[in-house]
C-alpha positions in Angstrom: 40.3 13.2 -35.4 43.8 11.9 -35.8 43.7 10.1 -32.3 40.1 9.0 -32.6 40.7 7.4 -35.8 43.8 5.6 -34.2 42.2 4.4 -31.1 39.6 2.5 -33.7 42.4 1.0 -35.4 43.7 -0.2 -32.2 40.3 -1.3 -30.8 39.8 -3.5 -34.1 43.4 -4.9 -34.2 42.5 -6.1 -30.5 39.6 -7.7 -31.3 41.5 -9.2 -34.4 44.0 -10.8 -32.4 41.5 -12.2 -30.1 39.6 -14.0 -32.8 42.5 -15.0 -34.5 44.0 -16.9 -31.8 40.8 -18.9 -30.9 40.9 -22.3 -32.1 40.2 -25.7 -31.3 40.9 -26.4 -28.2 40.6 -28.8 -24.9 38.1 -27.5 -22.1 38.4 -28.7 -18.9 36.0 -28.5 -16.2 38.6 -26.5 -14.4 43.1 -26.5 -14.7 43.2 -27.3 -10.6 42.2 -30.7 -9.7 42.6 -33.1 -6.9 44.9 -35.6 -5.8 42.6 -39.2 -6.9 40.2 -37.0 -8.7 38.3 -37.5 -12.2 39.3 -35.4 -14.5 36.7 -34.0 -17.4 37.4 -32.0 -20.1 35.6 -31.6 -23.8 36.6 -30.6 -27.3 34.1 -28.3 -29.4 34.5 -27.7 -32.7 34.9 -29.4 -36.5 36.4 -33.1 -35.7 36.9 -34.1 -38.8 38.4 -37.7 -38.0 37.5 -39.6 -35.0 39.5 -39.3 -31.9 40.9 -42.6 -30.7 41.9 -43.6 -27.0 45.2 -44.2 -27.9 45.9 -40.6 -29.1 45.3 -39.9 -25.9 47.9 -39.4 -23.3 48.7 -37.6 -20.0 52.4 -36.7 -19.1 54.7 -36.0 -16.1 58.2 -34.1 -16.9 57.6 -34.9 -20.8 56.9 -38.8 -19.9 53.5 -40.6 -20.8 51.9 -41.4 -17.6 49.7 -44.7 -17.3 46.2 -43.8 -16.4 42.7 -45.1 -16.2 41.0 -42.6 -19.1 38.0 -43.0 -21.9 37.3 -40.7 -24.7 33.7 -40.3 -26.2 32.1 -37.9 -28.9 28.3 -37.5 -28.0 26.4 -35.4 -30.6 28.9 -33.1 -31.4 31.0 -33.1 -28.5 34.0 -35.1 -27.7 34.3 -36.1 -23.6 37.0 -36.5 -22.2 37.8 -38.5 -18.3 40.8 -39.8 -16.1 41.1 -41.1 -12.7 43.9 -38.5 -11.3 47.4 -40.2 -9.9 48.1 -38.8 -6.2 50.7 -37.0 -6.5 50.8 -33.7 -6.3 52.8 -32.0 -9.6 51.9 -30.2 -12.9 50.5 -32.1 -15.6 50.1 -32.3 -19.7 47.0 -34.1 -21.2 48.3 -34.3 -25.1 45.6 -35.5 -27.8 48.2 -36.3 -31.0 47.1 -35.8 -34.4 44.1 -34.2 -34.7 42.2 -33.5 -38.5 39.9 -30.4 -37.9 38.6 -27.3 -39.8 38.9 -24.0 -38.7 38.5 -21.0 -40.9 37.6 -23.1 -44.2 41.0 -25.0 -43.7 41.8 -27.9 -43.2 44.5 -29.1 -40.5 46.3 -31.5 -38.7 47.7 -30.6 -35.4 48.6 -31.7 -31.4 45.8 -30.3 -28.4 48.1 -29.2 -25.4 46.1 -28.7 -21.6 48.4 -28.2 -19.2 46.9 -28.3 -15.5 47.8 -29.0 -11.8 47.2 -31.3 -9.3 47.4 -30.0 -5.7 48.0 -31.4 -2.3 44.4 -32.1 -1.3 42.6 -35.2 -2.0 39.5 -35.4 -3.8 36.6 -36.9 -1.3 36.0 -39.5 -3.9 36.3 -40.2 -7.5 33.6 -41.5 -10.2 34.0 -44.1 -13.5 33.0 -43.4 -16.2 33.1 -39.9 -16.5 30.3 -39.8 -19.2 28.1 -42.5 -20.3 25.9 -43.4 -23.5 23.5 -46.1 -23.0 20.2 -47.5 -23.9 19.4 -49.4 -20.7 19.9 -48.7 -17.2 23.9 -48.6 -16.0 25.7 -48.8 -13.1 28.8 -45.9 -12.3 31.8 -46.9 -9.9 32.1 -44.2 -6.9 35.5 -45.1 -5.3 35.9 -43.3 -1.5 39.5 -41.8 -0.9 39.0 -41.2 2.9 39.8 -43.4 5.6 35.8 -43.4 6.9 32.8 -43.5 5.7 31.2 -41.6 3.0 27.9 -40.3 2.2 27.0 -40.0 -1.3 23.5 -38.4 -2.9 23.3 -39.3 -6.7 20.7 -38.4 -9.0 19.8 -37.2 -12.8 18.9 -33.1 -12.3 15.3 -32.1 -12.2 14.6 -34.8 -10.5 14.8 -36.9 -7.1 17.8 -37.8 -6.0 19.0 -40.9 -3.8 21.6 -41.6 -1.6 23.9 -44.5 -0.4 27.3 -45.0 2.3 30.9 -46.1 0.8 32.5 -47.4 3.1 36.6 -46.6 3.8 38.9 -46.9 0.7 36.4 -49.3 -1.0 34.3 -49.0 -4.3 30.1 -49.1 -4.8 28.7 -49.2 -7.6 25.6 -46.8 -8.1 22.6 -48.7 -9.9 20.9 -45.7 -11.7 17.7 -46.2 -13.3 16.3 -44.3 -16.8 12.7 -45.6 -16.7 11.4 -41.7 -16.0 13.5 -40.7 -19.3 10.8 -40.5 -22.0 13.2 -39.4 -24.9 16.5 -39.4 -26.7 18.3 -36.9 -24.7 21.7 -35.5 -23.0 21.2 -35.2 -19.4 23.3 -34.1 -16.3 23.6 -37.2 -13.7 24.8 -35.1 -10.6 27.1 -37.5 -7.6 28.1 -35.5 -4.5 29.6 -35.7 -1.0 30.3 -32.8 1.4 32.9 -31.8 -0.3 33.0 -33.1 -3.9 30.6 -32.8 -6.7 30.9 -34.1 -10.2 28.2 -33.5 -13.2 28.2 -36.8 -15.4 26.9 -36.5 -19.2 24.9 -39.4 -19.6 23.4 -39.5 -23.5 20.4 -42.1 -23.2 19.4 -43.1 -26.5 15.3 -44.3 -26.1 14.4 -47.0 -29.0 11.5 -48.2 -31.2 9.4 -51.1 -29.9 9.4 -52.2 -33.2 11.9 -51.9 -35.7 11.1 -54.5 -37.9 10.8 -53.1 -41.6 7.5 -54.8 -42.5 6.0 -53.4 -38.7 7.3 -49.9 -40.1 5.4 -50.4 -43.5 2.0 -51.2 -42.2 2.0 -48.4 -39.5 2.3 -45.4 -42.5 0.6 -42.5 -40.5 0.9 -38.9 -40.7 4.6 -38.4 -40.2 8.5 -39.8 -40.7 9.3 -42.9 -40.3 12.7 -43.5 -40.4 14.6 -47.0 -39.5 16.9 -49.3 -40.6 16.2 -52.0 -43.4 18.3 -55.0 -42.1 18.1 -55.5 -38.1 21.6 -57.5 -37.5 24.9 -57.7 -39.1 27.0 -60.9 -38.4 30.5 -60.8 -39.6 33.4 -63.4 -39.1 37.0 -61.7 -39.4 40.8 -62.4 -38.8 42.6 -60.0 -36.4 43.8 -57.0 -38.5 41.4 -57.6 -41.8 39.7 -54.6 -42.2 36.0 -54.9 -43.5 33.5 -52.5 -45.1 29.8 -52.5 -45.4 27.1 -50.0 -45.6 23.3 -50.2 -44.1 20.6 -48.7 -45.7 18.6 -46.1 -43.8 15.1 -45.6 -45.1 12.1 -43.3 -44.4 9.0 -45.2 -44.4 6.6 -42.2 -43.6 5.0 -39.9 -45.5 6.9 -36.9 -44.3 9.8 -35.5 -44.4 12.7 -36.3 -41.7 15.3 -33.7 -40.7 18.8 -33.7 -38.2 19.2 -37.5 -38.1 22.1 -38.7 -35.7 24.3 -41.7 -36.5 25.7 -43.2 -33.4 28.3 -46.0 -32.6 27.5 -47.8 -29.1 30.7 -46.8 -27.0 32.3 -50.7 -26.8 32.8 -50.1 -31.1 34.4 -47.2 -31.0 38.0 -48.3 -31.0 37.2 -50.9 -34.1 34.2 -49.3 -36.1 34.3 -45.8 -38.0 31.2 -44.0 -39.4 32.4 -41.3 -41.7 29.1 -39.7 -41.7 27.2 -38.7 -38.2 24.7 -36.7 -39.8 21.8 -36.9 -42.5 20.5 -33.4 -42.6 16.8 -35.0 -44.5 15.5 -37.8 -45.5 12.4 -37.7 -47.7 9.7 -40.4 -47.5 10.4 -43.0 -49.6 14.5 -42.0 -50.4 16.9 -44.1 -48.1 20.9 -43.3 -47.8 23.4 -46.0 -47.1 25.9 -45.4 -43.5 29.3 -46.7 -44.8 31.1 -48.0 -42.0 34.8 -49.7 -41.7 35.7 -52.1 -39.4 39.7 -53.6 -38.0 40.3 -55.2 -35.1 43.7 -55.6 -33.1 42.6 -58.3 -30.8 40.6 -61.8 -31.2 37.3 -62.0 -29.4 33.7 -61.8 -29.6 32.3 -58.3 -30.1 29.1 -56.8 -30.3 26.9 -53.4 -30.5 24.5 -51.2 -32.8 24.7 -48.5 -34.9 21.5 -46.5 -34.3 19.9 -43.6 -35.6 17.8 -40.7 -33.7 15.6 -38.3 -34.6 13.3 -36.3 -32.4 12.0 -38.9 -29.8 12.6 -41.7 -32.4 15.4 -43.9 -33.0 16.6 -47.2 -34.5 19.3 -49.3 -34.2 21.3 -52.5 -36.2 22.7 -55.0 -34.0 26.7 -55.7 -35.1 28.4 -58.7 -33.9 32.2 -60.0 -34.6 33.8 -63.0 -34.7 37.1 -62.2 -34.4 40.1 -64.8 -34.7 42.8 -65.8 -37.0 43.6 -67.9 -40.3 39.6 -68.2 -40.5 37.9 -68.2 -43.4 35.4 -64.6 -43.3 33.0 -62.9 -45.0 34.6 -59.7 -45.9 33.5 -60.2 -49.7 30.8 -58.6 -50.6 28.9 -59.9 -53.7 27.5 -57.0 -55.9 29.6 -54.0 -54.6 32.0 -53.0 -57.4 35.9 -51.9 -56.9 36.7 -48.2 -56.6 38.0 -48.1 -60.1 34.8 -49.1 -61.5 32.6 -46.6 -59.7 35.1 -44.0 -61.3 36.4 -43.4 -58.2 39.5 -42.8 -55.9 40.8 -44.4 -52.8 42.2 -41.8 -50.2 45.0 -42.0 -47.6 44.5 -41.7 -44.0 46.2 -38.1 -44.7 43.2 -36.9 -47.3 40.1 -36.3 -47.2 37.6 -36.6 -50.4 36.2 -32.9 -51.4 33.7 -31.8 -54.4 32.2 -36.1 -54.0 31.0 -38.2 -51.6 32.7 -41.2 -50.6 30.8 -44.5 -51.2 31.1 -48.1 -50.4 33.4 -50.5 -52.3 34.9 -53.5 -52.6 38.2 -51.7 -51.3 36.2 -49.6 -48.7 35.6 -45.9 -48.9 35.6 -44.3 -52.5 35.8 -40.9 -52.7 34.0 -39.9 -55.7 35.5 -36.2 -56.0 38.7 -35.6 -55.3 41.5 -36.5 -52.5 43.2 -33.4 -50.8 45.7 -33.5 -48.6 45.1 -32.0 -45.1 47.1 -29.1 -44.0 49.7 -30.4 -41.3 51.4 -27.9 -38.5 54.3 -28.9 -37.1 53.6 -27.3 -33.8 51.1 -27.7 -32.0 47.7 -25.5 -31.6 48.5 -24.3 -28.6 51.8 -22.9 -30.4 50.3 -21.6 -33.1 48.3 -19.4 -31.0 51.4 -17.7 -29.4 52.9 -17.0 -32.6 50.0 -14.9 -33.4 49.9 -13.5 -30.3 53.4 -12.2 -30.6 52.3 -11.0 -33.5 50.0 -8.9 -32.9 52.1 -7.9 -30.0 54.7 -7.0 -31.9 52.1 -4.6 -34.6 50.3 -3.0 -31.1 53.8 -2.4 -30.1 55.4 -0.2 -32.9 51.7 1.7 -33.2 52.4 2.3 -29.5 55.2 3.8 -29.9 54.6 6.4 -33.0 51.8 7.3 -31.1 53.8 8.2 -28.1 56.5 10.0 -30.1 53.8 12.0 -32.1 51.8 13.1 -29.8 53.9 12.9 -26.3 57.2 13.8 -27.1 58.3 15.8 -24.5 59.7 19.6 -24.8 63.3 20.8 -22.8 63.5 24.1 -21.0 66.0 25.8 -23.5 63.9 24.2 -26.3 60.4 26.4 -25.2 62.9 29.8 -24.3 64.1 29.4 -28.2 61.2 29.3 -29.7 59.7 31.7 -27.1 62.6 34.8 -28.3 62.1 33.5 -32.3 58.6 34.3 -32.0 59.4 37.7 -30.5 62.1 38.4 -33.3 60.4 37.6 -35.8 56.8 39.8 -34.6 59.5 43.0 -34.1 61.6 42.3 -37.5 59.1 40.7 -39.3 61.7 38.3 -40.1 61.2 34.3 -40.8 63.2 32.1 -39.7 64.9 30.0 -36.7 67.2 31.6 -34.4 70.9 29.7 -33.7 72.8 29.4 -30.7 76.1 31.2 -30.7 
């Protein structure tokens, strides 16, 4: 019973030790690529603040390596591409500074994916490697070899077509979404002889109409959810931040569930939506999106937010004037300052918990209370070989009391001692142990 009830105990430490060293982590397609190949990786699990391209960074002997890369969260997913160097060598892809959740607490730590690169060449290489659109796109196919290659392209499930790249040259593939009928994720699938790659292309389907007065007159018997303003026109300086928040109403007479909040993918490096998610929407209530805006560089920029829900969807049209020493519209007349809403402005090292945060004059005011995230020093990957030492370390010493319990091993003279004390003492009736002379 002694040795059964031990076995348990090591059977559950093992299965601790394996769920306590699983954590957020990178998850590449596979850890041996191709010289010139695109690399794809994703991260799962509880972002909590957006990860930006320039967090993003793939190293050779400790030094940051200049690549072509893109970074993209779609639904819940963050994606993850490169165009590979050629040469052949082990690699680090580093994401720095990462807010997540794990285990009801909150951290702050680097992602480590180390991977290699070996000496054969990838046929050819794709960009982007994932895509989120509304129209129809185009996706860059570069060819690697010195002739001709074939290519067959298509979205799976259904036909697929094909094309010839010519010798160390680039095509563009025109791909088409007319026979997508719905918001959905869906596998676009390039291949050669030799190569394959499986592109995530999120293709967002919108209203006809999203015109609030359309959306009031056509009341039928279900939710109708969009947006109550259709454009946003804003006129900033280069580094002025500005904050705003669109109302999202349901103009149906049911209930709405599992809304999506989405940033087209040319924002994403200026614009940040705390909230991705509105879990329901009752006919007639509306929420307002907060958004925040800063941009680095002058320019002309524009997008949509849009929302999506079943195999409806909505979007706001954002455009930026970008410049400097311009006059802009960052005020906005009837919001009131944090400290009037009773509120408290958080650091980019908090987060607002037991509130919401709402829009103010300031920006973002969490109306709870700001907690610091918890910061490690190393790095997640680290963390999770601490524990495995760990519980090395525990398995260990339980190894070895078992051994010395139960397999400690008896000597010749030993067994003939006990052997003539057994024989005394059934003769004599004597107790006892017998010593040598």
């Amino acid at each position: 019973m002694k040795k059964k009830s031990l076995l348990i105990l090591l059977l559950f430490l093992l299965i601790f030790s394996i769920t306590f060293v699983s954590s957020l982590e990178i998850k590449p397609v596979k850890t041996d690529f191709m010289k010139g190949e695109t690399f794809q990786a994703t991260i799962d699990g509880n972002v909590i603040t957006t990860i930006k391209k320039e967090d993003v960074g793939f190293y050779k002997n400790n030094a940051q390596i200049p690549l072509n890369l893109g970074i993209s969260k779609i639904n819940h997913t963050y994606y993850i591409y490169a165009i590979l160097p050629y040469e052949s060598r082990n690699y680090t892809l580093i994401i720095k500074n990462v807010y997540y959740s794990e285990f009801n607490q909150f951290k702050k730590s680097d992602l480590e994916l180390n991977f290699s690169i070996s000496n054969q060449t990838s046929e050819f290489n794709v960009n982007p490697g994932f895509i989120s659109t509304t129209k129809n796109f185009e996706i860059s196919v570069f060819n690697n070899l010195n002739s001709v290659l074939n290519i067959n392209y298509g979205f799976e499930g259904y036909n697929a077509s094909s094309l010839v790249v010519q010798p160390q040259s680039i095509r563009q593939i025109p791909v088409s979404i007319s026979s997508i009928n719905s918001t959905s994720l869906n596998n676009l699938k390039i291949s050669s002889l030799g190569n394959s790659y499986t592109i995530p292309v999120n293709i967002i389907k919108l209203q006809n109409n999203t015109n609030t007065q359309n959306n009031n007159s056509n009341n039928n018997n279900e939710g109708k959810v969009s947006f109550t303003q259709n454009k946003i026109k804003v006129i900033l300086n280069k580094g002025e931040s500005y904050f705003d928040s669109i109302d999202l109403e349901n103009f149906g007479d049911r209930e709405v569930n599992d809304i999506s909040i989405s940033l087209s993918e040319n924002l994403k490096d200026y614009l940040f939506i705390p909230q991705n998610k509105i879990n329901s929407l009752k006919p007639g209530e509306s929420v307002g999106i907060n958004f925040t805006a800063t941009f680095t560089k002058t320019g002309n920029y524009t997008g949509f937010i849009f929302s999506s829900y079943n195999n409806e969807s909505d979007l706001v049209d954002l455009e930026f004037f970008i410049g400097e020493k311009l006059i802009s519209n960052t005020s906005i007349p009837g919001k009131k300052s944090c400290s009037e809403l009773n509120g408290n402005k958080c650091s980019s090292s908090q987060f607002c918990s037991g509130g919401s945060n709402v829009n103010s004059l300031e920006g973002f005011c969490c109306l709870g209370q700001c907690k610091e995230f918890n910061s490690t020093s190393s790095s997640s990957s680290g963390s999770n070989w601490l524990a495995i030492i760990a519980v090395l370390i525990i398995l260990g010493i339980l190894g070895a009391f078992l051994y010395f319990k139960y397999k400690k091993p008896k000597t010749s003279s030993d067994r003939i001692l006990k052997k003539r004390e057994d024989d005394f003492s059934e003769r004599f009736e004597t107790s006892g142990k017998l010593s040598k002379l």
